[in-house]
Structure formats: structure tokens, C-alpha cells
N, C-alpha and C positions, 0 to 999 in steps of 0.2 A: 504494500500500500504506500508506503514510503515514497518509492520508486514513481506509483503514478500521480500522488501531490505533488511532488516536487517538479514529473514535465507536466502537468498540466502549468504549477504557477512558473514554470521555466514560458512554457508556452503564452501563456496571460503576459508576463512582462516582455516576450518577443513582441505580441502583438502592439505593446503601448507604447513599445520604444523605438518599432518602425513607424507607429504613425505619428510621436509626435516628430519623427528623425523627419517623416516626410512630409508633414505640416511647415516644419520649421525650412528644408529647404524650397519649398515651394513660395512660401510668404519672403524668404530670402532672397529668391530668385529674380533675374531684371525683365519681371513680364510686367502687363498691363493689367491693372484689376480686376478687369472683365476674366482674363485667359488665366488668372490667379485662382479665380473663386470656379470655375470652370472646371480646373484641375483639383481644387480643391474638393469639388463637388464630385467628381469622379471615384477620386481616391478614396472620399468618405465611405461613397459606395462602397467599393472593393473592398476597403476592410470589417465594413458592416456583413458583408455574405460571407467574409473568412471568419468573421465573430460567430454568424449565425449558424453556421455551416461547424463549429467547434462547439459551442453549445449544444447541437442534435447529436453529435457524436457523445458530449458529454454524458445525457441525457440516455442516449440508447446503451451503453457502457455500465450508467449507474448501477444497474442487479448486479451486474458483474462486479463491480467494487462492493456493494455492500455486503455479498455475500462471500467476497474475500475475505473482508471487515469481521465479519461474522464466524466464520472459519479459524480466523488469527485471533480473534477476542477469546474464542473459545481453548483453542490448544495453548493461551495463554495464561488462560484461568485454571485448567486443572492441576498446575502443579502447584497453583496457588492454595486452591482446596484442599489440595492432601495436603499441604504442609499447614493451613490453619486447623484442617483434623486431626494431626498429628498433636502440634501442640494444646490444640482442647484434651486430648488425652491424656498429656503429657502433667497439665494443669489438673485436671483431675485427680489423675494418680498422688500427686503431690499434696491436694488440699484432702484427699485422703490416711495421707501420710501425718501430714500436722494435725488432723484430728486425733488419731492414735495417739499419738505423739501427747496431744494435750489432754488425752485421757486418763492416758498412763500418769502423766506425771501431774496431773491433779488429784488422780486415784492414789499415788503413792505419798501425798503432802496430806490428806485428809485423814 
């Protein structure tokens, strides 16, 4: 899961840093307003259907990661489980032990 956070937000800051790369050289550039906002207006497009079109992949993908998500939550948590049953047991035994313990040695002060 690691792996597809990180290209997707690899992907997400490609997208925002070609299009302010290509806002800024466009606005930079020695055209005329008209053929600025034109190209502007092009560009906007194009990277709107590469947004949109990354989004629908997002979106058709998503089972598929959650139930990675869900796969890895899980063989993550069982060794969790057995070791907090472990030590429930472990506590047990012991708060069994200082019962005896203070049984005894209240039985033998009385």
C-alpha cells in the first residue's frame, strides 16, 4: 500500500508541477493575450482529462487497495492478538500468584 500512496501522490505533484511549470511558461512567454489565454485555455483542458482520466483509474482501483488495506490490517493484527493473549495470560497467572502469595502470608501473621 505504501508503494501505491506514494505514486499516486508522486503522480498528484507531477500533475501540479507540470501545470503550474506550464502556466508559468506560457504567461512568461512573448505572445499576445489573446494566443496566451488560448493556450492557456487548451492546456487547462488537457490537464483537466489527465486529472479526470486519473481519478477513474483511481476510483476503479479503489477495491483493489482496500482490500489490500484489509488483507495487510489483518496479517498485521494477528501477531498482535496473540501476543496481547499471551500477556492476558501471563497477567493472570501472576495476579494469581500474589493472591496465594497474600494468602499465605496473611494466613501465617494471623
Amino acid at each position: 500500500m505504501d508503494n501505491r500512496c506514494s505514486g499516486i501522490s508522486f503522480f498528484c505533484g507531477m500533475m501540479f508541477g507540470a501545470f503550474v511549470g506550464a502556466a508559468a511558461a506560457l504567461l512568461l512567454a512573448p505572445q499576445s493575450g489573446a494566443e496566451t489565454r488560448a493556450l492557456l485555455k487548451e492546456k487547462g483542458e488537457e490537464y483537466y482529462k489527465k486529472a479526470e482520466q486519473g481519478v477513474k483509474d483511481i476510483a476503479e482501483n479503489a477495491p483493489k487497495y482496500i482490500e489490500d488495506v484489509k488483507e495487510k490490517a489483518a496479517t498485521a493484527v494477528k501477531p498482535v492478538i496473540t501476543k496481547a493473549r499471551e500477556l492476558y495470560g501471563t497477567a493472570q497467572e501472576q495476579l494469581e500468584r500474589t493472591k496465594q502469595n497474600f494468602k499465605t502470608s496473611s494466613g501465617a501473621n494471623a
